[in-house]
C-alpha positions as CSV (number, residue, x, y, z in Angstrom):
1,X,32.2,46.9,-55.1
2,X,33.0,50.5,-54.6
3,X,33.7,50.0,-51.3
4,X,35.8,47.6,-52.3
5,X,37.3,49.3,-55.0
6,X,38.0,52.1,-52.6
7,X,39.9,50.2,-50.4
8,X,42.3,48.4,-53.0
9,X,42.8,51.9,-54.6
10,X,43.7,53.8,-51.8
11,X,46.9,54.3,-51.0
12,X,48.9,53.3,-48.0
13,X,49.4,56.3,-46.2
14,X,50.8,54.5,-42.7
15,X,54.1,53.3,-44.7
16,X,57.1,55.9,-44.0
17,X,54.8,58.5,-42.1
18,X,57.0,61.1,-40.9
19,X,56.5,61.8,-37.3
20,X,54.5,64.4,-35.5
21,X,56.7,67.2,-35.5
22,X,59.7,66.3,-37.5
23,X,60.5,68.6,-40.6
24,X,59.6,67.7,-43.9
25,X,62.0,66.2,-46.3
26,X,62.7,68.0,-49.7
27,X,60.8,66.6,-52.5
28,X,64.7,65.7,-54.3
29,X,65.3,64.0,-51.4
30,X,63.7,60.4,-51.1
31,X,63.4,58.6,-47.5
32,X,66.2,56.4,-48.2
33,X,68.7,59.1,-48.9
34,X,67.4,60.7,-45.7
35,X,68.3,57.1,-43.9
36,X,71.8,56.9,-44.9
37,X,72.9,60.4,-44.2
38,X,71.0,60.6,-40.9
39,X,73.1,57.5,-39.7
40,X,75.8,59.0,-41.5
41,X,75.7,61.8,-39.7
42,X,75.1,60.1,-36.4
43,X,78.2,58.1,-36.6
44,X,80.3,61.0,-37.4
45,X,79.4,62.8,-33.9
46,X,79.0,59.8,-31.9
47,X,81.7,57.8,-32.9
48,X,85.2,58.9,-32.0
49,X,87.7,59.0,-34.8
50,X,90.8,56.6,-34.6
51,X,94.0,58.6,-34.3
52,X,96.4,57.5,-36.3
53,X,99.1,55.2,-34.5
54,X,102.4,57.0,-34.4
55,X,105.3,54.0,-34.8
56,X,107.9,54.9,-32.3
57,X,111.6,53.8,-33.8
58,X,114.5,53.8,-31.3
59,X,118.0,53.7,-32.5
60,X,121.0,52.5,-31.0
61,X,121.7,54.1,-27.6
62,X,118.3,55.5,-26.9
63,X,117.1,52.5,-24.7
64,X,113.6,51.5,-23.5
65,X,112.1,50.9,-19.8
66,X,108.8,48.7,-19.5
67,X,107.1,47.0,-16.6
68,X,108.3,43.4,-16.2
69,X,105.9,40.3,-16.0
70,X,102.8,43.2,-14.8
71,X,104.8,43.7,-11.4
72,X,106.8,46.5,-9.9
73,X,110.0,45.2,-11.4
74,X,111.2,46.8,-15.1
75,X,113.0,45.8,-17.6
76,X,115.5,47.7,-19.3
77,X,116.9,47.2,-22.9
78,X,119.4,49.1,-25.0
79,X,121.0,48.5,-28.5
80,X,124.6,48.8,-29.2
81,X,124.7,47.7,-32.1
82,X,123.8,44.9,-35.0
83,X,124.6,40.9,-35.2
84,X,126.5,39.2,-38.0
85,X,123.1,38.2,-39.0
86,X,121.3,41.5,-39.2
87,X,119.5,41.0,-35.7
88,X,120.0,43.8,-33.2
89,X,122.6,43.3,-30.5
90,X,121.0,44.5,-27.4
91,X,121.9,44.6,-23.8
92,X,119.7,44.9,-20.4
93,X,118.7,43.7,-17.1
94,X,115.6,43.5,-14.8
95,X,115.4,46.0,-11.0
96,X,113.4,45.9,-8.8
97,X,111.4,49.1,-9.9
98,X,111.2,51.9,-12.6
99,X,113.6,54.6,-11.1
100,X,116.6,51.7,-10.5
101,X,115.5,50.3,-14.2
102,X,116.5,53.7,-15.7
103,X,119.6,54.3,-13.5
104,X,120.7,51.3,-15.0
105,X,119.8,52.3,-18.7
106,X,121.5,55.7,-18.3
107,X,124.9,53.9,-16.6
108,X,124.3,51.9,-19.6
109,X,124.4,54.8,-22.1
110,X,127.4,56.4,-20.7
111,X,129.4,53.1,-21.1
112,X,128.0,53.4,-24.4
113,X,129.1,56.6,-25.0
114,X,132.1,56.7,-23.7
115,X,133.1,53.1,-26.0
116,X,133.0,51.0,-22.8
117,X,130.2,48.8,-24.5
118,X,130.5,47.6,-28.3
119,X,129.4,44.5,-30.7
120,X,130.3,41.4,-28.6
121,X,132.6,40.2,-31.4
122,X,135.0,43.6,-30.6
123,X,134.3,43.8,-27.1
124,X,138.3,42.8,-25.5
125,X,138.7,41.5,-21.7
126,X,139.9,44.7,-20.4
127,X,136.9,46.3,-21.5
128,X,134.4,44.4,-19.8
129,X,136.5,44.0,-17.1
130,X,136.2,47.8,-17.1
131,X,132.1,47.8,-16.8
132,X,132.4,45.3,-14.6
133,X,134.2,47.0,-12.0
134,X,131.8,49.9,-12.9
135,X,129.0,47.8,-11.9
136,X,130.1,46.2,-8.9
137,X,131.2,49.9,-7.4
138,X,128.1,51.3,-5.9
139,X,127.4,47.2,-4.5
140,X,130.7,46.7,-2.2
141,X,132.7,48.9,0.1
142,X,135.0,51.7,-0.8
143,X,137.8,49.6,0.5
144,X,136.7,46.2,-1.3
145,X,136.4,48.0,-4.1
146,X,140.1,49.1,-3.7
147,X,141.1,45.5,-3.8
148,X,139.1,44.3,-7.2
149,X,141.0,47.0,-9.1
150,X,144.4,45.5,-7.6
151,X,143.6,42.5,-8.0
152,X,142.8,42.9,-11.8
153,X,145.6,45.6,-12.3
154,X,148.4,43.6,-10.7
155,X,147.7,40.2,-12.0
156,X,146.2,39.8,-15.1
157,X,148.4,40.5,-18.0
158,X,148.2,42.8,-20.5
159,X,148.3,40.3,-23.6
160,X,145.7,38.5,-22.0
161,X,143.4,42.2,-21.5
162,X,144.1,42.6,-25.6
163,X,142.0,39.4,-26.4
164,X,138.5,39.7,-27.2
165,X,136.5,38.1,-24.4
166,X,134.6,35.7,-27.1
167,X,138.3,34.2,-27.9
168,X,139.3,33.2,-24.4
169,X,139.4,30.5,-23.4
170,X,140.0,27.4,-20.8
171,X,143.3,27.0,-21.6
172,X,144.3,30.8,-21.5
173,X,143.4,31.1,-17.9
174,X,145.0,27.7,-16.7
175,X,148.0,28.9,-17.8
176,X,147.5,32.4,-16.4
177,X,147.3,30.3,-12.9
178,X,150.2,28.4,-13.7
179,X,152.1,32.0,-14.5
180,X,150.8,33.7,-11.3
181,X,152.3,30.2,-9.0
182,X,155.6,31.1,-11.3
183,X,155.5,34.8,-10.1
184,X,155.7,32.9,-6.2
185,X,151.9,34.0,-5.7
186,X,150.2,31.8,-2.8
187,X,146.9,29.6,-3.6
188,X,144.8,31.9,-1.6
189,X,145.4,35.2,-3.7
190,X,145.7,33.3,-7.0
191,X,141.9,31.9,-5.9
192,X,141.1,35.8,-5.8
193,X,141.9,36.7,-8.8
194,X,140.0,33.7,-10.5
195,X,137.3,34.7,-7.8
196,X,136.8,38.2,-9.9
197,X,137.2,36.5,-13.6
198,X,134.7,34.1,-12.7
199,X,132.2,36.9,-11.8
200,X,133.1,38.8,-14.6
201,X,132.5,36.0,-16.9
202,X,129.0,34.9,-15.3
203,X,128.2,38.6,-16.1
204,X,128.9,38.6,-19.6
205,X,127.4,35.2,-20.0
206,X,124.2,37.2,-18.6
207,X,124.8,40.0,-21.4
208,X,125.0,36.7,-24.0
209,X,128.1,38.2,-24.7
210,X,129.6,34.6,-24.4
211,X,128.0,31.4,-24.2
212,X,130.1,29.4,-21.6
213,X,132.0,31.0,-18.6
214,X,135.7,29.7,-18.9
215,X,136.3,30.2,-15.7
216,X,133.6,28.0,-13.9
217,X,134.9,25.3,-12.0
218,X,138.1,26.5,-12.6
219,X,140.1,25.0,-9.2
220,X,143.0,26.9,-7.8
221,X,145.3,24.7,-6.1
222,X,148.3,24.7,-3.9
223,X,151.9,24.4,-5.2
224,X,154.1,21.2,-4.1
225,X,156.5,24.0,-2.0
226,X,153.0,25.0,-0.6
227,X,152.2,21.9,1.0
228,X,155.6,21.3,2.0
229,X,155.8,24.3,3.5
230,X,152.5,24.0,5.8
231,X,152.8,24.0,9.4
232,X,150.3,25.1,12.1
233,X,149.1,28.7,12.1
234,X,148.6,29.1,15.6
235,X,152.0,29.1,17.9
236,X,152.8,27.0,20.8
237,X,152.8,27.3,24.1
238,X,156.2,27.9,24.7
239,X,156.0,30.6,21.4
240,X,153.5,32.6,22.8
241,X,155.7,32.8,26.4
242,X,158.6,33.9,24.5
243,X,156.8,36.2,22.5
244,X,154.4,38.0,25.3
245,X,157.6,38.1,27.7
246,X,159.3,40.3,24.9
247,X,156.6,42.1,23.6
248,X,155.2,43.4,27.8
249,X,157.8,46.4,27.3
250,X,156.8,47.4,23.8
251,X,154.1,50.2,23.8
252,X,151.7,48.5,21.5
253,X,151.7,45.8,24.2
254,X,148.0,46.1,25.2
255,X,146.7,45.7,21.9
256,X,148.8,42.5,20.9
257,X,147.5,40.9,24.2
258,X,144.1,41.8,23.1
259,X,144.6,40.4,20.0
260,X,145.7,37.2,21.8
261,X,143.3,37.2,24.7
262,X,140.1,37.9,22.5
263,X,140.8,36.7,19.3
264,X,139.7,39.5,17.3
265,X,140.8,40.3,13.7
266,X,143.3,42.9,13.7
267,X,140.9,45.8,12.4
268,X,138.1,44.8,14.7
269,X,140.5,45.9,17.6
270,X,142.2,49.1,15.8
271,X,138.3,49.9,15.6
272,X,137.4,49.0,19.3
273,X,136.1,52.7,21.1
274,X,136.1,53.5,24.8
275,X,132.3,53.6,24.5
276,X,132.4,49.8,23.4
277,X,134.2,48.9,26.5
278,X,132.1,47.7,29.9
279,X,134.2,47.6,31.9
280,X,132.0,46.7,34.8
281,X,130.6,43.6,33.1
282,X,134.0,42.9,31.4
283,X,132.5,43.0,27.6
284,X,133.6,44.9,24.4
285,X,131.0,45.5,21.5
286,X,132.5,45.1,18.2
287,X,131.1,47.7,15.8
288,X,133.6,49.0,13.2
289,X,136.7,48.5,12.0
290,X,140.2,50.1,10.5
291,X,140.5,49.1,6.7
292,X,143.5,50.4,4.9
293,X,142.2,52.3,1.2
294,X,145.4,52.1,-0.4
295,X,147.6,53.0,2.1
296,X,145.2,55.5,4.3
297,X,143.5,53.7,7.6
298,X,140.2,54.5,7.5
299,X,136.9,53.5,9.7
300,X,134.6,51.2,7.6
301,X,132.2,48.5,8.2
302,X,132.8,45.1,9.7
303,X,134.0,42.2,7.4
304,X,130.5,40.0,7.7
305,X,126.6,40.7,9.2
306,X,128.5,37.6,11.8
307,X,131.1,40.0,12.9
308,X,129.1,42.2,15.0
309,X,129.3,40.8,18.1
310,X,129.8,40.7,21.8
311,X,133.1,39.2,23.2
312,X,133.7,38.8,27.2
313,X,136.8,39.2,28.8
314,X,138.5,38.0,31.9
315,X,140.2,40.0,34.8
316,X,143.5,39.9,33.1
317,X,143.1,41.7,30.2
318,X,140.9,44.1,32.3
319,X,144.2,45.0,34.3
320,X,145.8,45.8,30.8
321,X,142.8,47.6,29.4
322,X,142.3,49.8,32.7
323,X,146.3,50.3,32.8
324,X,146.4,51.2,29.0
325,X,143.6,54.1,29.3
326,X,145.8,55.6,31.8
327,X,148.6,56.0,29.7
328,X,147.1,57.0,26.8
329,X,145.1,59.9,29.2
330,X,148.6,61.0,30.1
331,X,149.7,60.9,26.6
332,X,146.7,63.5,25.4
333,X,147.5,65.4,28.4
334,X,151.0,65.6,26.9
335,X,150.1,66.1,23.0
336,X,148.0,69.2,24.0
337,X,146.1,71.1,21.3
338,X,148.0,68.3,18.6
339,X,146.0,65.7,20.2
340,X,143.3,63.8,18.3
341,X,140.1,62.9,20.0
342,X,139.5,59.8,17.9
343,X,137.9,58.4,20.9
344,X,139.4,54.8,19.7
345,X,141.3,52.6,22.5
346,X,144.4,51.8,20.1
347,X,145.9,55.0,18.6
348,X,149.2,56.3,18.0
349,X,150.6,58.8,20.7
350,X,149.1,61.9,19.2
351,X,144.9,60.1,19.2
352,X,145.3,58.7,15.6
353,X,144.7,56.0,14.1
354,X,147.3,53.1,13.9
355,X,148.4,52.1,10.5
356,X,147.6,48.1,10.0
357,X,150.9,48.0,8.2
358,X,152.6,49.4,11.5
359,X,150.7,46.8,13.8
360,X,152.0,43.8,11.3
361,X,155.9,45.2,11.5
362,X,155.6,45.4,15.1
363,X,154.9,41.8,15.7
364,X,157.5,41.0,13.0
365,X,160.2,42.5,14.9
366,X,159.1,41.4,18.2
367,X,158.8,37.7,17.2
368,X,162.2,38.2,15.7
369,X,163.6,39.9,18.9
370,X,162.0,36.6,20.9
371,X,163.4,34.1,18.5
372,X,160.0,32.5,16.9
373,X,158.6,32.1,13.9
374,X,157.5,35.5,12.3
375,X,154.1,35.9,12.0
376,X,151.2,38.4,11.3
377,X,148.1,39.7,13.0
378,X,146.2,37.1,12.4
379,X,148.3,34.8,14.2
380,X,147.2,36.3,17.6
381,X,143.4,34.9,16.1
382,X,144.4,31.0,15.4
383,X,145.7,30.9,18.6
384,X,143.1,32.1,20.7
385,X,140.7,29.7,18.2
386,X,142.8,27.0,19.0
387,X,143.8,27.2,22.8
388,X,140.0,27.8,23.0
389,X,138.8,24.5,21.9
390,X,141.9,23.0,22.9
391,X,139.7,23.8,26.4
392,X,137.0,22.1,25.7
393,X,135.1,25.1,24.9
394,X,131.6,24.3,23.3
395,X,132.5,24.9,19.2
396,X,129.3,26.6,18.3
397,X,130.5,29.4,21.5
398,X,133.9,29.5,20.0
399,X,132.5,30.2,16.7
400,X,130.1,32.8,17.7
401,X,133.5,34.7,19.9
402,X,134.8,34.2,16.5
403,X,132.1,35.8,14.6
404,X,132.0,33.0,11.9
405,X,128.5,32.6,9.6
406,X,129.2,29.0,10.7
407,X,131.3,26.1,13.7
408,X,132.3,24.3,10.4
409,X,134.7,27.4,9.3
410,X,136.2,27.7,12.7
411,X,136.6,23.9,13.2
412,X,137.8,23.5,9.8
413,X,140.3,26.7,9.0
414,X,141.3,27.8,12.8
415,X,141.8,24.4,14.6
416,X,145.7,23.8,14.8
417,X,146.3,19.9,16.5
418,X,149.6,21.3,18.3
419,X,152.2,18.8,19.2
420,X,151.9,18.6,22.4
421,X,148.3,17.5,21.8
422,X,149.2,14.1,19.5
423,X,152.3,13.8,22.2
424,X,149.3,13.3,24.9
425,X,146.9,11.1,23.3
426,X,148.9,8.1,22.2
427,X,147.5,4.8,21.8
428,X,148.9,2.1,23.5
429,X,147.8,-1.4,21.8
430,X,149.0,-3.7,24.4
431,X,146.3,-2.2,26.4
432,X,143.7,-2.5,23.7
433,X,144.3,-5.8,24.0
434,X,144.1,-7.0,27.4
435,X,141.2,-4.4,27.7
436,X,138.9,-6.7,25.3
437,X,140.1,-9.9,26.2
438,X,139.0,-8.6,30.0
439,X,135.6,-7.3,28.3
440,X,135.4,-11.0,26.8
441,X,136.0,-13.2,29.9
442,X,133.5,-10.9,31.8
């Protein structure tokens, strides 16, 4: 019993028996307090505190930059301004990394700044025509370039720059066409000037400033004088006699037989150097060319990717090259100190370059002094085209001369059938005739 009794009495001293070495609690302090502010204590040092998260507001005009779809492309996105339903009117596009994705947002800003860029409701043709020029500046040539802003200054009309682009529509544009055919415009520069509405359109479709592009599909066709008026671009035979046998004593002979012999456009031959010339295997390497800006000829790249090419010539226009870099050697010798070492095989007498314009009123004046048609530079390319296949040159070899992306373009836009051609192949039906009732009794 006592033993027993000694057990049952005795306390439990194994229940919350502080470790060897560990400090003594405070008798105030009961082991349950000591718990909680021990883990209390341990969370507080462990356990990083949350910063607060900062909420980043951007207004209109700042912009943002973020990676696209986890890839090296970016986004860009910047608001000018607020819908007629309270929703944010923002603007942006997608390049192929982070330093072209902020180029783009800062091009963006300025336009912004500078009112180029508004609420699509107030945003009028010429202004977007205005950032869409901007944009298409650092893609194209200098010289292209030239010809977009023409093409937009001279021919589309004021009243029709005043309208907000939201409010034009089908009908405004076909009877802009049918105003430029009025003015005595051709098909082919009507076409361009659709050609850049229709881009500037898809462009603002793309900023969801519009929904539909008015100008898709949009065909530019011929006048009834037009068709009328067509006849072959290349000339005859007997035309290009006259017109050679006239044109040998004028002193921009060599390069109108070039232009003729090789079929080159006219500023791949004001372009042509003496370096490009082999004479000993009879080729010329096409390289560069003469492009008017404005009115100034300047050196510029070649038309297409296609047009750097290699032409071969024949022993006649070998006698005119060799004969021309004679004269023109005597003619440095005689400009001195004035001459210009353009080291191009077509210049003016002083080294310079020729002015396009120059070239087209020479051959004006010649074809009138030789009684033919008048024509233009490019005249001396559709025949060569022609008289070429006319041979029975392969068309794929005639289109590569040509430097055309594809045969299809030089069969379909350069092939004149001259008269002389349907005058040979006539069909006689008699013949037919007897030919299959020949075939029959065989």
């Amino acid at each position: 019993m006592a033993s027993g009794s000694s057990a049952t009495c005795r306390p439990d001293r194994r229940r919350g028996r502080a470790k060897r070495g560990a400090k003594r609690l405070p008798y105030h302090l009961g082991r349950r307090s000591l718990r909680k502010e021990t883990i209390h204590l341990t969370n507080k040092a462990t356990t990083p505190q949350k910063k607060a998260r900062k909420t980043k507001e951007r207004g209109n005009g700042q912009g943002s930059v973020y990676a696209y779809k986890g890839g090296p492309s970016h986004r860009w996105l910047l608001t000018i301004g607020v819908l007629p339903n309270g929703r944010p009117r923002r603007i942006g596009g997608i390049e192929p990394n982070k330093t072209l994705a902020l180029k783009a947002l800062r091009r963006a800003q300025q336009d912004l700044e500078r009112g180029l860029l508004s609420v699509p409701s107030q945003v009028t043709l010429g202004e977007w025509l205005k950032v869409w020029l901007k944009g298409r500046q650092p893609e194209v040539a200098e010289t292209t370039f030239y010809q977009y802003e023409l093409y937009v200054r001279l021919y589309i009309p004021e009243e029709l720059t005043r309208m907000k682009v939201q409010e034009i529509k089908r009908t405004h544009l076909q009877n802009l066409s049918a105003d430029l055919a009025a003015r005595g415009l051709k098909a082919a520069t009507r076409s361009k000037v659709f050609q850049h509405l229709r881009s500037a359109f898809r462009e603002a479709v793309d900023q969801e400033l519009i929904v539909v592009n008015p100008a898709e599909g949009l065909r530019v066709r011929a006048t009834a004088t037009e068709r009328l008026e067509k006849r072959p671009k290349a000339l005859t035979d007997q035309e290009l006699e006259r017109f050679l046998t006239v044109a040998e004593g004028d002193r921009l002979y060599p390069l109108i037989y070039a232009l003729f012999a090789l079929g080159l456009r006219r500023g791949e031959a004001l372009g042509l150097r003496w370096t490009d010339v082999d004479f000993r295997v009879q080729s010329i390497r096409v390289e560069q060319q003469v492009k008017l800006l404005g009115n100034t000829p300047i050196i510029g790249a070649l038309k297409t990717a296609n047009s750097r090419r290699t032409v071969y010539f024949g022993a006649d226009l070998l006698d005119v090259l060799q004969g021309w870099r004679a004269r023109q050697l005597g003619e440095r010798k005689q400009a001195g100190s004035a001459w210009e070492d353009s080291g191009l095989v077509f210049t003016t007498a002083l080294g310079s370059l020729l002015d396009p314009h120059n070239v087209n009123r020479t051959l004006r004046r010649l074809s009138k002094e030789a009684g033919v048609r008048s024509f233009g530079s490019h005249t001396g390319r559709y025949t060569n085209i022609t008289n070429r296949l006319r041979a029975g040159q392969p068309l794929e070899v005639v289109s590569a001369i040509a430097g055309h992306a594809n045969p299809s373009i030089t069969l379909d836009a350069y092939r004149d059938v001259l008269e002389d051609e349907k005058r040979t192949h006539t069909f006689d039906l008699r013949q037919h005739r007897a030919n299959v009732v020949a075939h029959a009794q065989a």
